[in-house]
N, C-alpha and C positions, 0 to 999 in steps of 0.2 A: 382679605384682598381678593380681586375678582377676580374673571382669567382676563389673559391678555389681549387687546381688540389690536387688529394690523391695520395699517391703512399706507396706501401708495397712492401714485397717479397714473398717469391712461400710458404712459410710455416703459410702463414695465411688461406689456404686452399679453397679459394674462387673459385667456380666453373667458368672457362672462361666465360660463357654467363654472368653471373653476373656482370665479370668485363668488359666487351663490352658496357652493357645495362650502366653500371654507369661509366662509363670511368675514370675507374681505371687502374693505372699505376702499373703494378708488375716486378719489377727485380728479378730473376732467381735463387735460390741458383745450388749448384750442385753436384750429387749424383756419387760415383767412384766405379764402380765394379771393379778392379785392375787396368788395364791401360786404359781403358776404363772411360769416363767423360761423362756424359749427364748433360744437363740442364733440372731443375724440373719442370718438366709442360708442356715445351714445347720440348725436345726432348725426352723423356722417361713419355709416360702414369701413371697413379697409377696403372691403370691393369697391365702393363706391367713389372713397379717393383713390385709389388709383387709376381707376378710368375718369374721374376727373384730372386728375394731373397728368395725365399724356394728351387730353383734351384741350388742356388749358393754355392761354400764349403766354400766361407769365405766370411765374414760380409763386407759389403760397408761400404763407409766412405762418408763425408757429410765435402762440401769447402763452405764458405762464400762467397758472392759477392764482389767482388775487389774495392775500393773506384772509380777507373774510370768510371767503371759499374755506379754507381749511378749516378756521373757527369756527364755521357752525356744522362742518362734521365733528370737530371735538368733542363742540358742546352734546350735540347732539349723543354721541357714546357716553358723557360724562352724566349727562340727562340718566342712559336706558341703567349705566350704573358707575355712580362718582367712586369707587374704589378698584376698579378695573384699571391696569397700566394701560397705557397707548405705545406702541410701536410705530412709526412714520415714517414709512425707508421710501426715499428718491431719487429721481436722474441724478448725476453726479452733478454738483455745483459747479465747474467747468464747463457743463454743456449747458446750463440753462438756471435762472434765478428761480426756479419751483422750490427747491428747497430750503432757498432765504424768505422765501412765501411763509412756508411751513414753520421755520423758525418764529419770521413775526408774527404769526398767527397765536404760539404758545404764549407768547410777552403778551398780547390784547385779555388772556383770557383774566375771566374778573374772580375767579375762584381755584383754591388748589387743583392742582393735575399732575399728574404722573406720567408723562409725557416724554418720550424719545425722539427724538429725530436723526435719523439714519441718511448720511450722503453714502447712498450705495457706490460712486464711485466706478459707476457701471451706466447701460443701458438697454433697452427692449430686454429678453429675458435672464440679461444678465442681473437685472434688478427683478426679474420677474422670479428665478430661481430661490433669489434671498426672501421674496416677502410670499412663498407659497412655503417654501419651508418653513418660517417662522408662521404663519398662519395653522400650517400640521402640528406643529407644535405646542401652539398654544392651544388646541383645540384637546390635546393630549392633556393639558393642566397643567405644562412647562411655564417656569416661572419668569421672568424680563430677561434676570440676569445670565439663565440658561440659554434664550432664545438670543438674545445681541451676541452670545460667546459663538454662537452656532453662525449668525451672521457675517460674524469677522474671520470664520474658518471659511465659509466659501469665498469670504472676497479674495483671502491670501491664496485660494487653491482653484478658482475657475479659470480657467483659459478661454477666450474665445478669441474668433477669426471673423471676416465676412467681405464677402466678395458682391462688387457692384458690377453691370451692366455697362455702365457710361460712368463718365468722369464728370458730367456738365453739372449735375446737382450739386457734387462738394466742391466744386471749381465757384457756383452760382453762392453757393451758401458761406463760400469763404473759410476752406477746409484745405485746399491745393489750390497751387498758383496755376495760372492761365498755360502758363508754358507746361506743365505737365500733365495739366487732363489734354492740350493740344498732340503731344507727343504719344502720351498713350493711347487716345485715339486713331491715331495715326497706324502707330505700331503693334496695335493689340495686346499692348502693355497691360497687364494686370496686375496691380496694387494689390496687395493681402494687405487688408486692413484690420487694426485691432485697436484695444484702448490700452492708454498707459494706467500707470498707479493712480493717477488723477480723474483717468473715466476721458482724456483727450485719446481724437482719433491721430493718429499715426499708423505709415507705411513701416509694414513689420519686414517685405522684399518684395520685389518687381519681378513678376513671371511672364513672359509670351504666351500668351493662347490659356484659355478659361478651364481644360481637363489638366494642364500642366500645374497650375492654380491650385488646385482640389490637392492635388498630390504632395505638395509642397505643403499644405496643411498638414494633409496626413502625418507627413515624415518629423513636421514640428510641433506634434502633440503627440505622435509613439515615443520623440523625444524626452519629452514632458514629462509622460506618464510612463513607457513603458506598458508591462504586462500586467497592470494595476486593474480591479476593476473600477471599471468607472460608466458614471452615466452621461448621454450625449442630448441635447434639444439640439432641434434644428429649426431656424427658422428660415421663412421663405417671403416674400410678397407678395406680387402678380406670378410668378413662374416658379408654381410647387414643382415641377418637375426637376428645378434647376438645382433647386434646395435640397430634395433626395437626392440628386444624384452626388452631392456634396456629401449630405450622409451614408448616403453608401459607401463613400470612398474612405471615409473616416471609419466606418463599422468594420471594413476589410481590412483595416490595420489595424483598430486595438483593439482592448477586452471589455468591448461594453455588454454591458447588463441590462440595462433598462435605456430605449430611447421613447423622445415622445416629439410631435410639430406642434408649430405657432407659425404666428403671423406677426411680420414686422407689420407694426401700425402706423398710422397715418402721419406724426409727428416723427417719428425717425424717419418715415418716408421720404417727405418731405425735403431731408438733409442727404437720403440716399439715392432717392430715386426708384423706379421701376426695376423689378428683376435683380434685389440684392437675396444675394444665400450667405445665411450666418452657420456658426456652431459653437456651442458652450458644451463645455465639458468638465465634469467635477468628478473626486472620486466617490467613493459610493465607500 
């Protein structure tokens, strides 16, 4: 049996070199400014969307990968070697049909395959965290069933959080109702947002003003975790500053070890908008 080949899509937010260094497979989703179609990552930067979307008068829309898409990366690995397993970890099927992509893509193929497909059940590096780990892993000679046992431990043990700038994208995108991105605007209501078991966004509590925000993170992941160590990604969009200074606030309460940044990419953007700061956090 060969080693293990990983493969996602472009909304697990994995920095290119990353995925070079670990040879990880990503398929593309893709982002539509009207008639205009880019593919996320590779032809449309993060920079690039979002100074096109603050530029833009009307909201982009976000296409799934096509079941073919995926089968001829399969095939493609199954080509370099038919005995290698496939790993295929995606956005949660809650948030987007990629992963029934991926599913129909295995049914089309016309020859055996060892093949998994993973709804991480997550999003941007909360799926980013699962397929770079199992990527390290296999790269170690870890075998399917090691590397999926290792993925269903962080799903049950990440916590993340993330805080938006404006309410009008999840209001636009059909995420909150009108009445409450209007009120929180209003009021400088700040939603702490997170995903449930299913990878849906939901309001975890409602804070006044954006450092009040950070801190109420804080106090419900030292909850969480306590004096554990643990390690923390932070992710940011347009405004890294906004994003540190979330992870700093997180660093001055718990026991982290190891942090590292990312960039939310273009397709969560899209759903968040300008100036979201996330945080994942697993133990170590």
């Amino acid at each position: 049996m060969g080693k293990v080949r990983i493969v996602t899509d472009s909304t697990s937010d994995i920095p290119a070199p990353v995925r070079a260094q670990l040879g990880i497979e990503m398929v593309p989703l893709k982002v539509l400014f009207g008639e205009e179609t880019y593919l996320d990552s590779i032809t449309i930067s993060t920079e690039q969307f979002y100074e096109r979307l603050q530029a833009s008068p009307v909201l982009p829309t976000t296409s799934q990968p096509s079941p073919l898409e995926f089968a001829e990366v399969y095939e493609r690995l199954l080509d370099e070697d038919p005995d290698s397993p496939i790993i295929s970890i995606h956005l949660a099927s809650v948030l987007s049909g990629t992963h029934q992509s991926a599913v129909i893509a295995e049914s089309m193929l016309e020859r055996p395959a060892d093949i998994s497909i993973v709804d991480s059940k997550s999003a941007s590096y909360g799926i980013g965290l699962m397929v770079v780990r199992a990527a390290e892993m296999a790269q170690a000679g870890k075998s399917k069933e090691q590397i999926l046992n290792e993925i269903q431990r962080i799903q049950n043990d990440m916590e993340l959080y993330f805080l938006v700038d404006t309410l009008e994208y999840l209001h636009k995108g059909g995420r909150i109702g009108r009445a409450s991105a209007l009120i929180g605007s209003i009021l400088n209501i700040k939603p702490i947002l997170s995903l449930d078991k299913d990878g849906g966004v939901y309001s975890v509590d409602k804070v006044r003003g954006t450092k009040k925000a950070m801190g109420r993170i804080a106090e419900m992941l030292k909850t969480s975790f306590g004096d554990a160590p643990v390690g923390l990604i932070v992710a940011g969009s347009d405004n890294r500053e906004a994003a540190e200074e979330l992870g700093d606030r997180v660093k001055s309460e718990l026991n982290v070890k190891e942090v590292s940044y990312t960039t939310v990419g273009s397709v969560i953007g899209v759903h968040t908008g300008p100036g979201v700061s996330a945080v994942f956090l697993y133990r170590m």
